[in-house]
SEKESE-771808 format. One record per residue: residue number from 1; residue in one letter; y, x, z of N, C-alpha, C in turn. Coordinates in Angstrom, 2 decimals. Layout:
BEGIN
NUM; a; Y; X; Z; Y; X; Z; Y; X; Z
...
***
This chain:
BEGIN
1; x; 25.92; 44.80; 48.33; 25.47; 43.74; 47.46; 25.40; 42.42; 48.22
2; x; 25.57; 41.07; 47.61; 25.99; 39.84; 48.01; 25.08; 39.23; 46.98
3; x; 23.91; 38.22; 47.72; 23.21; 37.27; 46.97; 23.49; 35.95; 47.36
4; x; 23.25; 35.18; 46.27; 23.58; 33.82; 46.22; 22.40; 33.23; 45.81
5; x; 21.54; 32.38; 46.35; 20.64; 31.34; 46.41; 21.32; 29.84; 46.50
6; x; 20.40; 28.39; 46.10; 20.83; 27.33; 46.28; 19.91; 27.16; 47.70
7; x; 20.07; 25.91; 47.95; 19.34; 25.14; 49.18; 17.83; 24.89; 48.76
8; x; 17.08; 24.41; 49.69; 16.00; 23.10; 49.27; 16.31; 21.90; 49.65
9; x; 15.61; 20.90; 49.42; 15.61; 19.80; 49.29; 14.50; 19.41; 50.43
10; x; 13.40; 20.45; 50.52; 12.43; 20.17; 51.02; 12.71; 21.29; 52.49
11; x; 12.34; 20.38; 54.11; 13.03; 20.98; 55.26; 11.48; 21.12; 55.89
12; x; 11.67; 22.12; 57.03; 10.61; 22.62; 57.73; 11.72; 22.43; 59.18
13; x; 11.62; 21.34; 59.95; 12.12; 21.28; 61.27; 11.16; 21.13; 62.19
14; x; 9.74; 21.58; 62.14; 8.68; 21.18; 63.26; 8.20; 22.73; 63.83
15; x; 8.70; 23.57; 62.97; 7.77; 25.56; 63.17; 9.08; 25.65; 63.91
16; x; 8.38; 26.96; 64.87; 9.30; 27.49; 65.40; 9.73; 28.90; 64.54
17; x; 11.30; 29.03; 64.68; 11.75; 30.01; 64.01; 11.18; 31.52; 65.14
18; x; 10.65; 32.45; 64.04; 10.13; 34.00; 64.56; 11.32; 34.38; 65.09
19; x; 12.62; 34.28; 65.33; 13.58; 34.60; 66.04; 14.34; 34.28; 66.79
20; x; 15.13; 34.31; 67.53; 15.80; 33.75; 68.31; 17.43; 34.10; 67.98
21; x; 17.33; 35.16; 67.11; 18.60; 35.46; 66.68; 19.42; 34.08; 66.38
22; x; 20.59; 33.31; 66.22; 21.42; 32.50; 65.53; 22.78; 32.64; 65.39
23; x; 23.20; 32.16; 64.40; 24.86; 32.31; 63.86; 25.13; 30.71; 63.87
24; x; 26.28; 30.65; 63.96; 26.99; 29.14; 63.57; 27.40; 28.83; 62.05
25; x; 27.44; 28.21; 61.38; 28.20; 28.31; 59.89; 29.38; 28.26; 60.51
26; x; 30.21; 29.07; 58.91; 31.57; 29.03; 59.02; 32.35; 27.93; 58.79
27; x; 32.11; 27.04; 58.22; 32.51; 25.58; 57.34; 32.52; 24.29; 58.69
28; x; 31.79; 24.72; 59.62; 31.22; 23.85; 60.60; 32.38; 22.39; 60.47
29; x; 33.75; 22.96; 60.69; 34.32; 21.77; 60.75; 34.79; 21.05; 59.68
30; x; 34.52; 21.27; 58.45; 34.61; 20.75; 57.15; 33.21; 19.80; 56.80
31; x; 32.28; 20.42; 57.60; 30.85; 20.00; 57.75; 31.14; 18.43; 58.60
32; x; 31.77; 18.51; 59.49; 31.83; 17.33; 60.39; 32.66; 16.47; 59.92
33; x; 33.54; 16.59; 59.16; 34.86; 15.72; 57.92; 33.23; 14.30; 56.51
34; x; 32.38; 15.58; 56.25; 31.59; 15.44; 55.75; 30.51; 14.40; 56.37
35; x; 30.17; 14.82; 57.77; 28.76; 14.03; 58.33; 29.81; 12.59; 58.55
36; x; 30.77; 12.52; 59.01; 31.42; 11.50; 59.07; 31.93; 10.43; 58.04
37; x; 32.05; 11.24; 57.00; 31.96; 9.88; 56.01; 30.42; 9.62; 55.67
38; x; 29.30; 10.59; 55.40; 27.91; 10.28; 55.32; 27.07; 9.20; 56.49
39; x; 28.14; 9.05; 57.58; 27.69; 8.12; 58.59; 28.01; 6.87; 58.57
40; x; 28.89; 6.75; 57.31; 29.40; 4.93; 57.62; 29.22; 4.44; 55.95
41; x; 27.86; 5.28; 55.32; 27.00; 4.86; 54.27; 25.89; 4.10; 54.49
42; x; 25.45; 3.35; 53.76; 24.51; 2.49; 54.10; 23.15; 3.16; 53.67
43; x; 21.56; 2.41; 53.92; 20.56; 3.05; 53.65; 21.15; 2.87; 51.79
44; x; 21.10; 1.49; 51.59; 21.01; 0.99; 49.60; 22.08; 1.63; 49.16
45; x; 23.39; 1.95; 50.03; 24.14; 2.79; 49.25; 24.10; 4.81; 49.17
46; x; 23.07; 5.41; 49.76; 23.24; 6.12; 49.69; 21.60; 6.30; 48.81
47; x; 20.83; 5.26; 48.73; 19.89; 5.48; 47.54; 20.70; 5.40; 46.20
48; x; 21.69; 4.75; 46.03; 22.10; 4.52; 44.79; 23.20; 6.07; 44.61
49; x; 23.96; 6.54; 45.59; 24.69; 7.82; 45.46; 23.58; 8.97; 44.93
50; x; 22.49; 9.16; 46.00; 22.16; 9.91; 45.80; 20.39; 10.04; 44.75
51; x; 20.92; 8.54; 44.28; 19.83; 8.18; 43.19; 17.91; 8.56; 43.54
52; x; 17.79; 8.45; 44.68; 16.52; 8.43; 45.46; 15.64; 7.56; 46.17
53; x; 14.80; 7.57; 46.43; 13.84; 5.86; 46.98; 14.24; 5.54; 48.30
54; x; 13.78; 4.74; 48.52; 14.16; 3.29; 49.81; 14.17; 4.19; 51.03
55; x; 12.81; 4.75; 50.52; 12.16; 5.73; 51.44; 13.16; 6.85; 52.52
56; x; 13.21; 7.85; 51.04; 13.51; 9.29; 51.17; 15.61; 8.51; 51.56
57; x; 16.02; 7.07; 51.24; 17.19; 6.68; 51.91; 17.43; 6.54; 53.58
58; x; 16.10; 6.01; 53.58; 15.99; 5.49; 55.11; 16.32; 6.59; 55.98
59; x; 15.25; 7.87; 55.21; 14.51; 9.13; 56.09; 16.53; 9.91; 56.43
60; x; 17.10; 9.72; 55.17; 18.34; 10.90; 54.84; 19.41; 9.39; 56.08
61; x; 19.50; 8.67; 55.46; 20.60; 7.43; 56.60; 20.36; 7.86; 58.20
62; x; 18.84; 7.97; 58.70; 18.69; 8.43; 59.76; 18.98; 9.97; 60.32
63; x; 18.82; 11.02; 59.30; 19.50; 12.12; 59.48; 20.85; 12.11; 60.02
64; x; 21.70; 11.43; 58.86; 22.89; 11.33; 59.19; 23.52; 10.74; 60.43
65; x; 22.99; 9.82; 61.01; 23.10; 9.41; 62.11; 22.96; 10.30; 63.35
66; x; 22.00; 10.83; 63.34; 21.63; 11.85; 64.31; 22.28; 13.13; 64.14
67; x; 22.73; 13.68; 62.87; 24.13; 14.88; 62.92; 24.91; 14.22; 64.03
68; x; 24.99; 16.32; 64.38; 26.06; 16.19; 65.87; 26.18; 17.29; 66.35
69; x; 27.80; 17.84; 66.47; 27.64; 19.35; 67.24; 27.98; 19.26; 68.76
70; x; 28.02; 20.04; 68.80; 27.74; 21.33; 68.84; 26.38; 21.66; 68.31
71; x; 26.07; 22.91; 67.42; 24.49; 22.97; 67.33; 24.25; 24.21; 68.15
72; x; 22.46; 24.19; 68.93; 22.00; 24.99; 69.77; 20.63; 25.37; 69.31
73; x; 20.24; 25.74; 70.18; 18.64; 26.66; 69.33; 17.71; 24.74; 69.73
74; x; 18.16; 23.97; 70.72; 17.58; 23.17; 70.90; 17.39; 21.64; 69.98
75; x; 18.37; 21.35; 69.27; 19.21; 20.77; 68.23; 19.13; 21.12; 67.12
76; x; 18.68; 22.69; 66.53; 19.16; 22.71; 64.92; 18.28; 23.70; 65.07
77; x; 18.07; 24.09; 63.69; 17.52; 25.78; 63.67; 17.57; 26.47; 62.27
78; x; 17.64; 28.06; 62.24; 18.29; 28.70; 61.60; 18.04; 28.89; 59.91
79; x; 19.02; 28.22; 59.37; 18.93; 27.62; 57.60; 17.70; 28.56; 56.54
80; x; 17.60; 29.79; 57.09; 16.05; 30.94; 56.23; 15.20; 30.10; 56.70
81; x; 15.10; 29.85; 58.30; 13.73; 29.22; 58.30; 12.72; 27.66; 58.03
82; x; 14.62; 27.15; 57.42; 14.56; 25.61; 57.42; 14.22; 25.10; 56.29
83; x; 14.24; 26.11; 55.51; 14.68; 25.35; 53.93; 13.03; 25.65; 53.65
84; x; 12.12; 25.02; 52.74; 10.84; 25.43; 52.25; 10.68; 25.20; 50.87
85; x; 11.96; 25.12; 49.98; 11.35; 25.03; 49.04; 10.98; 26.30; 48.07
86; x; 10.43; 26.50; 46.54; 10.51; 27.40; 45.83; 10.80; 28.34; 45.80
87; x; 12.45; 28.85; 46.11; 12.83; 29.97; 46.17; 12.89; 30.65; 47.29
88; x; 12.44; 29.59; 48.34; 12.49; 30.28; 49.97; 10.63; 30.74; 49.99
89; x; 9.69; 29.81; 49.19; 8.81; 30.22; 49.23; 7.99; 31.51; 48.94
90; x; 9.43; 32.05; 47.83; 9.37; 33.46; 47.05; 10.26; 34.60; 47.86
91; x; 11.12; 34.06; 48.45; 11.29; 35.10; 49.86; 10.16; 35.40; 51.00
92; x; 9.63; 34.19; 51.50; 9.15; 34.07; 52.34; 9.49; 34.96; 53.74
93; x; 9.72; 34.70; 54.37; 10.73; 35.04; 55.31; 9.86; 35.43; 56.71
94; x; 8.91; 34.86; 56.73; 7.95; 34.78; 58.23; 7.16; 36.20; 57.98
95; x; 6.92; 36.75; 57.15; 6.08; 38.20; 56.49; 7.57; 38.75; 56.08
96; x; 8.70; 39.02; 56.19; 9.80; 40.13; 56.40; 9.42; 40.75; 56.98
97; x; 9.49; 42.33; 57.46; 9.51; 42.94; 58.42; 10.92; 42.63; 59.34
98; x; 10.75; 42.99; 60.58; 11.54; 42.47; 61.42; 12.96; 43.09; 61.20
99; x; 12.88; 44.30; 60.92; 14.40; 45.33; 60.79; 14.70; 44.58; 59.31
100; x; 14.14; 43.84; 58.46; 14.85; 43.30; 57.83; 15.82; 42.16; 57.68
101; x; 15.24; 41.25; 58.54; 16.11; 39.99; 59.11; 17.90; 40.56; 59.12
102; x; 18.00; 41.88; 59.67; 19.47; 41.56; 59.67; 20.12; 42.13; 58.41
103; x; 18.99; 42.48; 57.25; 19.92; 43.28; 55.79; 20.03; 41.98; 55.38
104; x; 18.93; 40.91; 55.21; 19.00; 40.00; 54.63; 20.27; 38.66; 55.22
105; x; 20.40; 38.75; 56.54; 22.05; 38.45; 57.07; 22.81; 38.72; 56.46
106; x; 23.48; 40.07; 56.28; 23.93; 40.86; 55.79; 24.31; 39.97; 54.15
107; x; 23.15; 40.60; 53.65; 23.37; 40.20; 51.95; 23.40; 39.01; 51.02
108; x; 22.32; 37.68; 51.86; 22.27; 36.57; 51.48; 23.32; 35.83; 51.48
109; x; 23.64; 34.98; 51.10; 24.46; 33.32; 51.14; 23.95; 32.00; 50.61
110; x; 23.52; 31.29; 51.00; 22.88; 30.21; 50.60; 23.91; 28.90; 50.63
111; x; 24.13; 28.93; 49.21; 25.61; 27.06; 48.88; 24.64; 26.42; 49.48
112; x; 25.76; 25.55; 49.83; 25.44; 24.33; 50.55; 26.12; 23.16; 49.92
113; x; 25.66; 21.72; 49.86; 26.75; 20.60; 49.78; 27.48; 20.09; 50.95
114; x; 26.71; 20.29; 52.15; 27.37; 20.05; 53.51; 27.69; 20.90; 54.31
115; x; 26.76; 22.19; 53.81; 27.58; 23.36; 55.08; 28.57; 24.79; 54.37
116; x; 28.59; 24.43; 52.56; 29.57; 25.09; 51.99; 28.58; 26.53; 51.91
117; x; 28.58; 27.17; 52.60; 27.95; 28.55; 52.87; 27.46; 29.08; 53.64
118; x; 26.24; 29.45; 53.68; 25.36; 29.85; 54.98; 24.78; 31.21; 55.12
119; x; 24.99; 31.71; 55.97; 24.14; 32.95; 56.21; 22.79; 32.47; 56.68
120; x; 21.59; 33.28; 56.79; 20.32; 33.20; 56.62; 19.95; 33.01; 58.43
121; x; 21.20; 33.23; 59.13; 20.60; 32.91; 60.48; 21.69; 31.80; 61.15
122; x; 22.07; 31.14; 60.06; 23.15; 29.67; 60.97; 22.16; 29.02; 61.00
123; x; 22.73; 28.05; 62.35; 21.89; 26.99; 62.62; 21.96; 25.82; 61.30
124; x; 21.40; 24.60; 61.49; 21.33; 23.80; 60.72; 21.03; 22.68; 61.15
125; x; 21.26; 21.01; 61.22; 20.39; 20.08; 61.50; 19.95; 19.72; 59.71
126; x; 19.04; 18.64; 59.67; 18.41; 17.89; 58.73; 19.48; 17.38; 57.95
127; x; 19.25; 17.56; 56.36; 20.56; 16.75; 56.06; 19.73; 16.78; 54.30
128; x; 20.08; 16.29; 53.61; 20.42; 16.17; 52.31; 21.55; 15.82; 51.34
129; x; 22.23; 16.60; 50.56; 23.20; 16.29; 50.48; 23.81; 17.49; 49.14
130; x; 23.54; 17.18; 47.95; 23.36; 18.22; 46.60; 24.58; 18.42; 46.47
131; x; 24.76; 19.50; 45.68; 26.80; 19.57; 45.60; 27.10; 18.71; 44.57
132; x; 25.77; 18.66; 43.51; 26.62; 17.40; 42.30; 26.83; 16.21; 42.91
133; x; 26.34; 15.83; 44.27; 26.63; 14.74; 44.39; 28.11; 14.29; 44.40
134; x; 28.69; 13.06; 43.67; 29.70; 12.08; 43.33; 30.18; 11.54; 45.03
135; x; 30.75; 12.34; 45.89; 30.82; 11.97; 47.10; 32.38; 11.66; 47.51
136; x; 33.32; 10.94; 47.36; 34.80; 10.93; 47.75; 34.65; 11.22; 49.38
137; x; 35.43; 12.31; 49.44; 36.13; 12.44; 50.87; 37.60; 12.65; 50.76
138; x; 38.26; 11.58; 51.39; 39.81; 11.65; 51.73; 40.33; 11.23; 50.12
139; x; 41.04; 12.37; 49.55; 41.38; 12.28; 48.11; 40.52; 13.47; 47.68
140; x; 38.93; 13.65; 47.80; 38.57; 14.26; 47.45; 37.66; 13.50; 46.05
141; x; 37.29; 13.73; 44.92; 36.21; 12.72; 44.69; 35.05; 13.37; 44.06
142; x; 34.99; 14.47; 44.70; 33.28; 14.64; 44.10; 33.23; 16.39; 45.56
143; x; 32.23; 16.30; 45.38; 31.84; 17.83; 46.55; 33.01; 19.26; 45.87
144; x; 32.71; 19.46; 44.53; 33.37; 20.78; 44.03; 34.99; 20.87; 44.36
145; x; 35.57; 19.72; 44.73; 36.78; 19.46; 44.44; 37.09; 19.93; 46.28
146; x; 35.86; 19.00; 46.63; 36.29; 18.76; 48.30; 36.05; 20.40; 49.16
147; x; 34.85; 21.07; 48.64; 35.37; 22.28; 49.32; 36.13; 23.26; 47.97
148; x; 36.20; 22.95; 47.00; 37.72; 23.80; 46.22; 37.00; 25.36; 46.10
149; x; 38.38; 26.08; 46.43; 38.17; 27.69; 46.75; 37.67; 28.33; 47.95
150; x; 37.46; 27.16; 48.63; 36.93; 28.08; 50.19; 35.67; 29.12; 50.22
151; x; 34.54; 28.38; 48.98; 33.00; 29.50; 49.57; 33.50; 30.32; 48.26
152; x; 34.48; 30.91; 46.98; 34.97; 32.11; 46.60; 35.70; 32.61; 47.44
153; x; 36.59; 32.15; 48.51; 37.19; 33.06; 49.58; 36.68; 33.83; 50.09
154; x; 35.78; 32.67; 50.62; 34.96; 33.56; 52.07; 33.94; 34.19; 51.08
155; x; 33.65; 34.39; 50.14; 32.75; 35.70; 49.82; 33.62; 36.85; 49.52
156; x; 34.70; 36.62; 48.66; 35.53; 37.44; 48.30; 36.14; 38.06; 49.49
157; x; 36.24; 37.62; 50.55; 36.60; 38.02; 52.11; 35.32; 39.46; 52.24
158; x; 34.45; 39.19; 52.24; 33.16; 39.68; 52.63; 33.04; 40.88; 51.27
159; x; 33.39; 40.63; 50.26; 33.01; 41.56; 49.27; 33.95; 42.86; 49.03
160; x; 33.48; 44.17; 49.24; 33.94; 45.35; 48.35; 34.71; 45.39; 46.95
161; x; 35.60; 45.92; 46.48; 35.32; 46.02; 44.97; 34.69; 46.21; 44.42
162; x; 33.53; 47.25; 44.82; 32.91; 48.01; 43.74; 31.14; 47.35; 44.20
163; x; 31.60; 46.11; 45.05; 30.03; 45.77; 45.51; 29.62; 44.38; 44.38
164; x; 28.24; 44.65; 44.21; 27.35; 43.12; 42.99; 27.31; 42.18; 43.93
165; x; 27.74; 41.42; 43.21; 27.37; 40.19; 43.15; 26.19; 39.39; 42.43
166; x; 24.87; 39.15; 43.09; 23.62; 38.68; 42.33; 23.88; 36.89; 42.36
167; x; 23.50; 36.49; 41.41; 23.32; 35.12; 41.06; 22.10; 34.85; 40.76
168; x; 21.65; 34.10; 41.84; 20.03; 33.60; 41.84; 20.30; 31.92; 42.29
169; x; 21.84; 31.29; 42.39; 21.28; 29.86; 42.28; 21.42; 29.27; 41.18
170; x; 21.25; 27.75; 41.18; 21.25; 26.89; 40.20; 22.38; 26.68; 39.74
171; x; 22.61; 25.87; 38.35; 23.75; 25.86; 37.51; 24.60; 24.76; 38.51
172; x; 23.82; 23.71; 38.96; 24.78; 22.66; 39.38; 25.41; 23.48; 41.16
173; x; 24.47; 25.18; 41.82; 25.36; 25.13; 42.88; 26.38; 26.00; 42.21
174; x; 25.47; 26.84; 41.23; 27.17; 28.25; 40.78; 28.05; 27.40; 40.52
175; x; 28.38; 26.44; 39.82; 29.81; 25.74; 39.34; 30.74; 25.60; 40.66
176; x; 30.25; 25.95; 41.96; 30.91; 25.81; 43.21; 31.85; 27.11; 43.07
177; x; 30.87; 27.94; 42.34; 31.70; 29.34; 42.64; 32.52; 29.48; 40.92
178; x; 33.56; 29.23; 40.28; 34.26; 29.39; 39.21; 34.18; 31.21; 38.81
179; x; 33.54; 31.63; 37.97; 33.76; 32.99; 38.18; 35.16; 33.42; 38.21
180; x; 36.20; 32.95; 37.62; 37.36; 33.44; 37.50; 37.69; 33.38; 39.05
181; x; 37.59; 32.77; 40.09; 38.00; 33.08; 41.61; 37.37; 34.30; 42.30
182; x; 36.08; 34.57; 41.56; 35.31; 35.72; 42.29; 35.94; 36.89; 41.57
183; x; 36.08; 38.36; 42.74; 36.62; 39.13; 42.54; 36.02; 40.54; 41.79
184; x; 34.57; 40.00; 41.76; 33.72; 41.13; 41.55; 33.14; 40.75; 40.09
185; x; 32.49; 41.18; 39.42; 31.62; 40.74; 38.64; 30.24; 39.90; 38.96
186; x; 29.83; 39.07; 38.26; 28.42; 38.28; 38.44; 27.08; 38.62; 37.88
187; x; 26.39; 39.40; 38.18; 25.18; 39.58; 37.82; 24.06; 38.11; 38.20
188; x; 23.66; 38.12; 37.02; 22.56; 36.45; 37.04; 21.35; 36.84; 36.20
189; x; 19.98; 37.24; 37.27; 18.91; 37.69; 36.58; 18.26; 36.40; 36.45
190; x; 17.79; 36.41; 34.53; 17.21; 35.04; 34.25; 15.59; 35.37; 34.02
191; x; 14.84; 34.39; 34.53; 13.41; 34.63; 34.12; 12.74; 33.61; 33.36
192; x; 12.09; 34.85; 32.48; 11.29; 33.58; 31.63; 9.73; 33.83; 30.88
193; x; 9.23; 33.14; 30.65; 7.78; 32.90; 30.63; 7.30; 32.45; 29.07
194; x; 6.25; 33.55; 28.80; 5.77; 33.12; 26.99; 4.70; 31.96; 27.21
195; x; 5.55; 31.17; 26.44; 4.43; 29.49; 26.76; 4.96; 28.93; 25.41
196; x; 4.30; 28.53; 24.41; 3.73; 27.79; 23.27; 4.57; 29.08; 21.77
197; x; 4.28; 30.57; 21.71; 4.62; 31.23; 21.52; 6.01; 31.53; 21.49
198; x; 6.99; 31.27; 22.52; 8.21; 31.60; 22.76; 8.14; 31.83; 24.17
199; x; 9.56; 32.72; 24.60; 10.02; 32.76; 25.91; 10.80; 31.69; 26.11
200; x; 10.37; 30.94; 27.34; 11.37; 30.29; 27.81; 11.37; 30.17; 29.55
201; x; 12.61; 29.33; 29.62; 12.68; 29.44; 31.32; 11.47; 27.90; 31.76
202; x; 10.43; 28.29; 32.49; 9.95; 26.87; 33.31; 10.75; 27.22; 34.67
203; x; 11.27; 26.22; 35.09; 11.88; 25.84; 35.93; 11.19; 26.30; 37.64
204; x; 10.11; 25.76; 37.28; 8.83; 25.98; 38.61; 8.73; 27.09; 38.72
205; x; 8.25; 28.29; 37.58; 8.27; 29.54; 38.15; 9.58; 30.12; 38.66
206; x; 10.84; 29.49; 37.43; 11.97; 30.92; 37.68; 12.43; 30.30; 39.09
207; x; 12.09; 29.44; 39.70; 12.73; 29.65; 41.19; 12.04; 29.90; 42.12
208; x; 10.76; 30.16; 42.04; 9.82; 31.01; 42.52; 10.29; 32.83; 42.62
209; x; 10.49; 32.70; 41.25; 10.98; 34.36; 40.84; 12.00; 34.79; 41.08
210; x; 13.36; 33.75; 41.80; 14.62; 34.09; 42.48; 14.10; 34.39; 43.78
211; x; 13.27; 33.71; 44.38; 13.31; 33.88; 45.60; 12.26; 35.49; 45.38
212; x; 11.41; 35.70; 44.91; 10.77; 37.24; 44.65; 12.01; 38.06; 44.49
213; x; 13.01; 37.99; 43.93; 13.99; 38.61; 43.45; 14.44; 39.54; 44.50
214; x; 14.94; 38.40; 45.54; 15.54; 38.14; 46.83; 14.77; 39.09; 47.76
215; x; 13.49; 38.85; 47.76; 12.96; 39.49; 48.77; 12.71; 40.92; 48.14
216; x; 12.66; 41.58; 46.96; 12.41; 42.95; 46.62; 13.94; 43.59; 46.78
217; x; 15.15; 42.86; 46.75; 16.36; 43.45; 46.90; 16.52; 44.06; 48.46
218; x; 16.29; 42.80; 49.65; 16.09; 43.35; 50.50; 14.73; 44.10; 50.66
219; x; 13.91; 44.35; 50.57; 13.05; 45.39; 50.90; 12.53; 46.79; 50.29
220; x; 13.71; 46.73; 49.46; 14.13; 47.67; 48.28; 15.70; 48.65; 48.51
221; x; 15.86; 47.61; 49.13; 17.90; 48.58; 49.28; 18.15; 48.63; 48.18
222; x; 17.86; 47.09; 47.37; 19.00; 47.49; 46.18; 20.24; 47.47; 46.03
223; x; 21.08; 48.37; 45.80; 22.62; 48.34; 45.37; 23.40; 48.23; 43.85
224; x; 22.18; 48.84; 42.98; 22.76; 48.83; 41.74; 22.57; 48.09; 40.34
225; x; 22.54; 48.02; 39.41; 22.29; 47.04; 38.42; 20.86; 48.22; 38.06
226; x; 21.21; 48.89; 37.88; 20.02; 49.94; 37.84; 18.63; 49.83; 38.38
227; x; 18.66; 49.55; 39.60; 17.46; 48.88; 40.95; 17.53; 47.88; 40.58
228; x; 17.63; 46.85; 40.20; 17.84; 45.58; 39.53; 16.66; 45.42; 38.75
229; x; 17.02; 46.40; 38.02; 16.48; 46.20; 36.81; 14.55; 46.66; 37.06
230; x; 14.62; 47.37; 37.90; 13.91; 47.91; 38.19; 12.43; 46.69; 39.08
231; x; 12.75; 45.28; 38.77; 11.82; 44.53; 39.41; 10.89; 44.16; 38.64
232; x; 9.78; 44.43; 39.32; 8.38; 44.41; 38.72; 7.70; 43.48; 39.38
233; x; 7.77; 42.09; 39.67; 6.89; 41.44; 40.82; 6.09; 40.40; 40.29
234; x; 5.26; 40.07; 40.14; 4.60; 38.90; 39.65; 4.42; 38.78; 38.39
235; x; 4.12; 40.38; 37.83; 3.91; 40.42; 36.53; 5.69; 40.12; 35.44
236; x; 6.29; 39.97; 36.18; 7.59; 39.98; 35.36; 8.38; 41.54; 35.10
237; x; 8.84; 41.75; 34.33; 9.33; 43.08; 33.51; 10.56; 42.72; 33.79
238; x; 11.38; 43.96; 33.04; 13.10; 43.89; 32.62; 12.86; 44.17; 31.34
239; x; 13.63; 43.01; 30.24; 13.91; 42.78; 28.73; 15.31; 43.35; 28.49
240; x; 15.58; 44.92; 28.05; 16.24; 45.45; 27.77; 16.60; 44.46; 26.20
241; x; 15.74; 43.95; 25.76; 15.94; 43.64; 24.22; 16.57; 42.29; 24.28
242; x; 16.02; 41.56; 25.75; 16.83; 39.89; 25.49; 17.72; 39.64; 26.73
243; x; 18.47; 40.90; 27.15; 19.22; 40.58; 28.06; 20.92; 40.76; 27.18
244; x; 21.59; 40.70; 27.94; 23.15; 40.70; 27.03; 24.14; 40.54; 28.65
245; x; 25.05; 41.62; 28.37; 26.20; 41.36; 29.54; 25.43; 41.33; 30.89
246; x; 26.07; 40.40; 31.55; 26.03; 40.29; 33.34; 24.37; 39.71; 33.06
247; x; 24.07; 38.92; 32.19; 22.64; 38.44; 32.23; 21.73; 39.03; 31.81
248; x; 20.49; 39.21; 32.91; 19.36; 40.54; 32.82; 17.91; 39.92; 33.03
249; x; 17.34; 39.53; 31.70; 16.09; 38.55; 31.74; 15.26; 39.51; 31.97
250; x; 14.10; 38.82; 32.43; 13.07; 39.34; 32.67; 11.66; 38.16; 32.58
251; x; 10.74; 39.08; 31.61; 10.23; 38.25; 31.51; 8.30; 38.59; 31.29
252; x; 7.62; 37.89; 31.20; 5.87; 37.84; 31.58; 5.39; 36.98; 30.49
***
């Protein structure tokens, strides 16, 4: 089994990572095609690209500046332990048991807009950088275009026939992955919440509840749509009645 998570937005570069284990991304030098045009953006033009304050321009202009490889345990550190938002908060990664760190290697992938695809122990520096973003590189003119088919390759590289594929990111990173390039089928568990007498998705929990997802798969050995189904965490069920096809709601 092969999971797919998005990024955060929100970075933890001051903790030290519980491991020392690290991987490099695979994309690295498509990554540096990338930091290089993000380096000869201005602070006002990359508030207006990436439609964010003076502030959070200044903070991301100075990132970019300071991207630079080679990366080392001294320089970067490893993308599980970097990212803090929502769905990493629902993994939570620092309370894994230790023999799990390498299933969750193993099974995770986390899209990227700058590093394409990450395993849970590549390094990383500071960056921001969404895949919807409207970014021309070369004759590229937007991110989906500029890395293309490469992160369906390289999963499809990595994938079995007969192995799932879980979909736990967001709509704007899956559009990276076209299902028609992926070789397997897509399983995408949706969660949702009874609030003003209907189910619906709040946003705040269900990426809370991807990242729970995430962490009962690995600490579960799930392999099948079956074990899948089988998640009970945070008061959320499996809706045999409002699920349909590859999509398997669950809901509280």
């Amino acid at each position: 089994m092969k999971i797919i998570i998005s990024p955060a937005k929100s970075l933890d570069f001051e903790s030290k990572a519980s491991t020392e284990i690290f991987t490099q991304p695979r994309f690295l030098d498509k990554s540096e095609k990338l930091s290089k045009k993000l380096k000869s953006i201005s602070k006002n033009k990359l508030s207006e690209l990436m439609k964010i304050s003076d502030d959070l321009a200044a903070l991301n202009y100075d990132r970019n500046q300071a991207w630079s490889t080679p990366f080392t345990k001294e320089n970067a550190k490893q993308a599980i332990y970097s990212f803090t938002g929502a769905v990493f908060q629902g993994i939570d990664v620092t309370t894994l048991k230790e023999d799990k760190i390498p299933v969750l290697q193993d099974k995770l992938r986390i899209l990227s807009g700058l590093y394409g695809l990450l395993k849970p122990l590549d390094l990383i520096q500071p960056y921001r950088l969404e895949m919807g973003t409207k970014l021309k590189v070369g004759r590229t003119e937007n991110l989906y275009k500029f890395w293309d088919n490469d992160l369906a390759d390289s999963l499809n590289n990595e994938l079995t026939d007969d192995e799932l594929l879980v979909n736990l990111a967001s709509s704007e990173y899956f559009k990276a992955l076209p299902k028609k390039t992926l070789k397997v089928p897509m399983i995408t568990p949706v969660f949702k919440d009874f609030k003003n007498g209907q189910y619906k998705t709040i946003m705040t929990y269900a990426k809370k509840a991807r990242g729970l997802m995430v962490r009962y798969i690995i600490e579960n050995d799930v392999e099948t749509i079956e074990d899948l189904k089988g998640f009970n965490v945070d008061k959320y069920r499996f809706s045999e009645e409002m699920s349909s096809g590859n999509d398997l709601v669950f809901t509280r």
